[in-house]
C-alpha positions as CSV (number, residue, x, y, z in Angstrom):
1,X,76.7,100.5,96.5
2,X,76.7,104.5,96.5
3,X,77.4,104.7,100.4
4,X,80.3,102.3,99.7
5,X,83.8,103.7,98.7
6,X,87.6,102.5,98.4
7,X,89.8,102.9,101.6
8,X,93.0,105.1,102.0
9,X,95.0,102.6,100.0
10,X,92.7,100.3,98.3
11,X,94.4,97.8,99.9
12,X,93.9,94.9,102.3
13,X,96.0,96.8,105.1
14,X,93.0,99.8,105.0
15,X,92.3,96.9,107.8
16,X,94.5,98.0,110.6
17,X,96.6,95.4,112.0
18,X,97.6,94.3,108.8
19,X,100.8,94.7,107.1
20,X,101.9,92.7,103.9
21,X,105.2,91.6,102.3
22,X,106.9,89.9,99.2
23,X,109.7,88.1,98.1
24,X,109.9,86.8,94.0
25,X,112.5,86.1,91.5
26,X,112.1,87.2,87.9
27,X,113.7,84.8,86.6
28,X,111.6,82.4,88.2
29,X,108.3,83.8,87.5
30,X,107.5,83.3,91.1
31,X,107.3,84.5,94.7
32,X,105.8,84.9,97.8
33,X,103.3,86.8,99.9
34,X,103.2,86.9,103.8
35,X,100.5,88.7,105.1
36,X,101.2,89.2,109.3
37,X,98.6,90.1,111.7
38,X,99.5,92.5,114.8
39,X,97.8,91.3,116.7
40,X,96.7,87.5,116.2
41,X,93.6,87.6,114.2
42,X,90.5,85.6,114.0
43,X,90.5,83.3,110.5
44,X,88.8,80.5,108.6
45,X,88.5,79.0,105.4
46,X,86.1,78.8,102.4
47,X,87.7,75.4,99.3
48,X,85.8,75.6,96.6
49,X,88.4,74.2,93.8
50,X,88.6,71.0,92.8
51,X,92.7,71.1,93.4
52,X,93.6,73.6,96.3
53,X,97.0,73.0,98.0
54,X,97.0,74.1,101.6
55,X,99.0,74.3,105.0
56,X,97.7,74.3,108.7
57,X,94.1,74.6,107.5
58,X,92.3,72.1,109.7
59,X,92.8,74.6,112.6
60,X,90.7,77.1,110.7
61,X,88.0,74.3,111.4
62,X,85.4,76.5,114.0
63,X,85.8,73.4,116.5
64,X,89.3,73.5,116.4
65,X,91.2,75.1,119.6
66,X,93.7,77.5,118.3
67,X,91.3,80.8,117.4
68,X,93.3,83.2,116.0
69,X,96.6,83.1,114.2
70,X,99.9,85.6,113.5
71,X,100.0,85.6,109.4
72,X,99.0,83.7,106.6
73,X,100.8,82.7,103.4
74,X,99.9,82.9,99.6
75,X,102.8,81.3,97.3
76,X,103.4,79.7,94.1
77,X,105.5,77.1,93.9
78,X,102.9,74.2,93.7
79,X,103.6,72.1,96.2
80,X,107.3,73.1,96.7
81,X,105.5,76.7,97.8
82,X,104.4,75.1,101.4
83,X,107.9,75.6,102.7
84,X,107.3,79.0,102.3
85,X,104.9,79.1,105.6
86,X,108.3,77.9,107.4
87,X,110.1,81.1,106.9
88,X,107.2,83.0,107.8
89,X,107.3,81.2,111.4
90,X,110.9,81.8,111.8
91,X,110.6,85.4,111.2
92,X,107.7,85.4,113.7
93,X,109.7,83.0,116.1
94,X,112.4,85.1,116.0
95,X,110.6,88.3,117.2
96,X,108.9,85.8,119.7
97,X,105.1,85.7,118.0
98,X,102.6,82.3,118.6
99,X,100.7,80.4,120.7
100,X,101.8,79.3,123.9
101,X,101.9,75.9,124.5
102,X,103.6,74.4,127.5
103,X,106.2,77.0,127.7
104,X,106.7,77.7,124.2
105,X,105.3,79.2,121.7
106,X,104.6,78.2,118.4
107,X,103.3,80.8,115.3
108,X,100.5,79.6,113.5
109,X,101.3,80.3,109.7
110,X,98.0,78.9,107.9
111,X,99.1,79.4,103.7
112,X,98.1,78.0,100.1
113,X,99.7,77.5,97.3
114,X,99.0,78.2,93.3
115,X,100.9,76.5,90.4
116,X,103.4,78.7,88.5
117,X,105.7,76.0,87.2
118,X,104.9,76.0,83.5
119,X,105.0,79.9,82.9
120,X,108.0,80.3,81.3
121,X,110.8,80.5,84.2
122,X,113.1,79.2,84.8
123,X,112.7,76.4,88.1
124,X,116.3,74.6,87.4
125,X,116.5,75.8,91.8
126,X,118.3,72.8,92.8
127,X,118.1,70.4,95.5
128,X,116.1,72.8,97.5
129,X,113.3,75.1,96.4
130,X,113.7,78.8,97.0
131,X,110.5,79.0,99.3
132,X,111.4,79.0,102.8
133,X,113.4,82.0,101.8
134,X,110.8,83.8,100.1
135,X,109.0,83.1,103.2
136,X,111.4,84.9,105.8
137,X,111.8,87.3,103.7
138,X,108.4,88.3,102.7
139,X,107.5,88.3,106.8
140,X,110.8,90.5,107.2
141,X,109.5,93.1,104.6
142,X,105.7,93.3,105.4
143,X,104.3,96.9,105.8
144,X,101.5,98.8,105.0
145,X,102.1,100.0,101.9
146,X,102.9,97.0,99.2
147,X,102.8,96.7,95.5
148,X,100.5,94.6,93.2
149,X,100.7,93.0,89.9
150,X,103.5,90.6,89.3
151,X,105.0,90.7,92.7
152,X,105.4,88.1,95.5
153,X,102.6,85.3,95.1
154,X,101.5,86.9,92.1
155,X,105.0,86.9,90.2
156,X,104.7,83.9,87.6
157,X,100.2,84.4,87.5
158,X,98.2,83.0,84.6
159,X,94.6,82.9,83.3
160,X,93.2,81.5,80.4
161,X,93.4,85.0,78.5
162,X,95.8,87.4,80.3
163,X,99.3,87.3,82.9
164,X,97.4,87.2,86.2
165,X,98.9,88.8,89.0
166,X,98.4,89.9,92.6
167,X,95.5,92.0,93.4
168,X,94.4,93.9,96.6
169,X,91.0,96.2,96.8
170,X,88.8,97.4,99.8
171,X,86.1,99.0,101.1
172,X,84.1,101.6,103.8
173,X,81.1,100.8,104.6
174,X,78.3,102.7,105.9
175,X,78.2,101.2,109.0
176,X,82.2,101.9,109.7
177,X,83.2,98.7,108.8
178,X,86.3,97.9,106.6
179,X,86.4,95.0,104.3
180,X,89.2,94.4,102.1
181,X,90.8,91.6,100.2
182,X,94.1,90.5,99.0
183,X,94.5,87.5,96.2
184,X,96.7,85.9,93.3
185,X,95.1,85.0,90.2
186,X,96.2,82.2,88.3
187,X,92.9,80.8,86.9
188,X,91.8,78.3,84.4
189,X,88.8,80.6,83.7
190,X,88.7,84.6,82.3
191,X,88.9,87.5,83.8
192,X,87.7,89.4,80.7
193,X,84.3,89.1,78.8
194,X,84.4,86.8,75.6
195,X,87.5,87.9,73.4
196,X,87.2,91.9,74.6
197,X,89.5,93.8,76.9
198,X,86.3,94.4,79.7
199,X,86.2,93.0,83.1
200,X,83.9,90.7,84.3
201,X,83.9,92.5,87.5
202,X,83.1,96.1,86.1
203,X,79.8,96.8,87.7
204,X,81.4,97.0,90.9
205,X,84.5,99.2,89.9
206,X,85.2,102.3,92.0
207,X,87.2,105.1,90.4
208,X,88.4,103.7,87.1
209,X,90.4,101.4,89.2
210,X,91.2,99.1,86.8
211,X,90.3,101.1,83.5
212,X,87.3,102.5,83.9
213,X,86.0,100.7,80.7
214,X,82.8,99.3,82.4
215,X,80.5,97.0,80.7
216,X,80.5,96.5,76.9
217,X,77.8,98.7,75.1
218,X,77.1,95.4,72.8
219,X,77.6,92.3,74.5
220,X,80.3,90.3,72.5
221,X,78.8,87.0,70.6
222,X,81.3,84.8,72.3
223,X,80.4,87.1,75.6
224,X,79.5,83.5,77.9
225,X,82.4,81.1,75.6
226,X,84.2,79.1,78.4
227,X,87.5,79.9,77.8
228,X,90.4,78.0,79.6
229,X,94.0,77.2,79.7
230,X,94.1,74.8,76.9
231,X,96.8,72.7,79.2
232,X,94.8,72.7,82.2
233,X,95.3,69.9,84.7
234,X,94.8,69.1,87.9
235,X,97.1,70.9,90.2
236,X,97.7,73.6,87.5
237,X,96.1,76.6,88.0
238,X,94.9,78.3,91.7
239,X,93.3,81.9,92.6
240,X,94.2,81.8,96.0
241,X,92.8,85.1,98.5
242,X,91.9,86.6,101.8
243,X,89.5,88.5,102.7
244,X,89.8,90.9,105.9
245,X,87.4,93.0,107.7
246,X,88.0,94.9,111.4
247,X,84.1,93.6,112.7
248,X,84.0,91.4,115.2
249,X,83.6,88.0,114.5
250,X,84.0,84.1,115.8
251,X,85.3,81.7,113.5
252,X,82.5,81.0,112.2
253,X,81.3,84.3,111.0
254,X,84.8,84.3,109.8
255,X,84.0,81.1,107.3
256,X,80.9,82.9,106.4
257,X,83.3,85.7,105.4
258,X,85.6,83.3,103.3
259,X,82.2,81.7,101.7
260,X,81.2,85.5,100.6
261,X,84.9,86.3,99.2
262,X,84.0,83.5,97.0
263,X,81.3,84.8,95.3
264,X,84.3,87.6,94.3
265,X,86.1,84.6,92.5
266,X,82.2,84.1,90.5
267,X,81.4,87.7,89.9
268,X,85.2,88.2,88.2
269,X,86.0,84.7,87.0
270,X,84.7,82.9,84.1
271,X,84.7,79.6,84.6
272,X,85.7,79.5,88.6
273,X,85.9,76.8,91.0
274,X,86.6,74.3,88.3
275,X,87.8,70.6,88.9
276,X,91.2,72.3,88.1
277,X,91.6,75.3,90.2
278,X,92.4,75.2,93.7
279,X,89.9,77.6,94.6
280,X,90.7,79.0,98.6
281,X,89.5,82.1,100.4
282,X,90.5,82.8,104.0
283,X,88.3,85.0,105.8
284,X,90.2,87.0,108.7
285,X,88.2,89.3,111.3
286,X,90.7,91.3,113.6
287,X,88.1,93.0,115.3
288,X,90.0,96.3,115.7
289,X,86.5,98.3,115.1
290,X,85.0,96.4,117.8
291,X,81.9,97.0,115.5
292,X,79.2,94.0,116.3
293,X,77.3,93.5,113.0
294,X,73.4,93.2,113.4
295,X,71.3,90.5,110.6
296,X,71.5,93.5,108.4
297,X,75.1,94.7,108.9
298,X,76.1,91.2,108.2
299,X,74.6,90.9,104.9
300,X,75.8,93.9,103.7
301,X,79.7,92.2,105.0
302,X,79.0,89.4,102.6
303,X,78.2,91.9,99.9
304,X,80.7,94.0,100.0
305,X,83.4,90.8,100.3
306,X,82.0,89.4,97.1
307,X,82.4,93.0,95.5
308,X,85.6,94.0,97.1
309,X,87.2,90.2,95.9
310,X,86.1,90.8,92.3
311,X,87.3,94.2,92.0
312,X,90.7,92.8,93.4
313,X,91.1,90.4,91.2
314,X,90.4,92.7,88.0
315,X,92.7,95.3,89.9
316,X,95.9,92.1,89.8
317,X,94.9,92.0,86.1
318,X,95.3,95.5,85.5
319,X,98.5,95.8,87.3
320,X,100.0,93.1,85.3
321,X,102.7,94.0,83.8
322,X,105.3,92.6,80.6
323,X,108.3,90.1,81.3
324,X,110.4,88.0,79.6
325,X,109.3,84.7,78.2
326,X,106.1,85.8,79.5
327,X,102.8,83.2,77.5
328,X,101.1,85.4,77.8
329,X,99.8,89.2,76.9
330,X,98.9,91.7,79.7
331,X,96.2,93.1,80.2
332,X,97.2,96.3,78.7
333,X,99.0,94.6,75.7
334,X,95.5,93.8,74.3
């Protein structure tokens, strides 16, 4: 890992071609993330949850026809939090984005959801859900630079120790290659080691990013205690995420992308991809390096995904931050 170091940002836009954008309510504990790709970018899709809740994702399947697509969506909201990929495609309709199909064109908004309902907001919305707004809104403020923590998709975020939030991370490699990832945690597992305040993800921390604490000197007896949300149910909890590089790939190497980003959710999460957690990773390859991995290039890809995922997901832990009728201590409460 000494040749490998964080990008410009640390974010998932270090990947040119991608810009990301929120929309959230306080008082809802919840939001939205749209993340747009100019241009369309190659994508699939790694499920590895026992309750994921998802939108447009057969066409991520490497057989299907449409191969690339114009944003995707991360939301909580449950179920409700699917109408969110309908703003996105008006604000892409609008500015004439999508695949043509007999004269018209139609964006391809791909998006999963995470359940935020029980975190202490307040959800009284009304007849209609707040979603498709967030949606359009998210699209219409997507840039380069973006916050993380309780923002957007990461606004009302759980776990089964800390508030969860929205974390982004990413990486050079030697080769040239960026790889970079973007994802909400809201997970029935732990982020942290037994009862202490250190990451699971530590050994792959760059720069203090999330605290600089590394690993504990004496591993804690209750160091390998599953600990989970003691309400968890199906449908309740989700870390939902994307991970990006600028290689080229086909949709296939992009599912082999996804499958890596999930070994992020294993290296930072304790338990993960539990009956109850929707576990989801897209894996996104714009191409814009034009690099062509060899065998070797392409297992150091899947590395540095797994790494770059788990040192996002402690990095939306760390950002965290205190709100009312929060359940929850943050991170740096502890």
């Amino acid at each position: 890992m000494a040749a490998w170091r964080a990008g410009s940002r640390n974010l998932i836009t270090d990947v040119a071609g991608i810009r990301v954008g929120h929309a959230d309510d306080g008082g809802l504990k919840s939001g939205t993330t749209a993340v747009i790709f100019d241009p369309p970018a190659v994508a699939s899709v790694s499920i590895l949850g026992g309750a994921p809740g998802t939108r447009e994702i057969a066409l991520l399947e490497p057989e299907s026809t449409v191969q690339a697509i114009d944003a995707l969506v991360l939301s909580g909201g449950s179920a409700f939090g699917l109408d969110a990929a309908a703003g996105v495609m008006a604000f892409l309709a609008e500015a004439g984005r999508g695949f043509e199909v007999a004269g018209t064109r139609i964006p391809i908004v791909p998006g999963a959801i995470l359940f935020d309902l029980a975190n202490g907001g307040d959800k009284a919305w009304g007849r209609y859900p707040p979603y498709r707004d967030f949606g359009y809104a998210a699209a219409a403020n997507a840039a380069e630079d973006f916050a993380i923590g309780n923002v957007g998709a990461g606004a009302g975020c759980t776990t089964a120790t800390v508030k969860g939030g929205l974390g982004s991370a990413s990486t050079l490699l030697e080769s040239g290659v960026t790889v970079a990832a973007l994802v909400a945690v809201n997970a029935v597992g732990s982020p942290l080691i037994g009862s202490s305040r250190h990451f699971w993800a530590a050994p792959f921390e760059v720069d203090g990013e999330f605290g600089g604490l590394g690993q504990p000197a004496k591993w804690p007896a209750d160091g390998v205690g599953v600990r989970t949300k003691l309400d968890a149910r199906p449908g309740g909890n989700t870390t939902i995420g994307i991970v990006a590089t600028d290689a080229v790939l086909d949709k296939a190497g992009a599912r082999r992308l996804a499958i890596a980003g999930q070994d992020g959710y294993a290296r930072a999460l304790w338990p993960a991809h539990t009956d109850l957690d929707g576990d989801l990773v897209f894996g996104v390859a714009t191409g814009g390096s034009a690099a062509v991995l060899d065998p070797r290039q392409r297992a150091e890809l899947g590395a540095a995904a797994a790494a770059t995922m788990a040192r996002a997901i402690a990095r939306g832990i760390f950002a965290a931050t205190s709100t009312r009728n929060d359940t929850l201590r943050t991170w740096s409460e502890l």
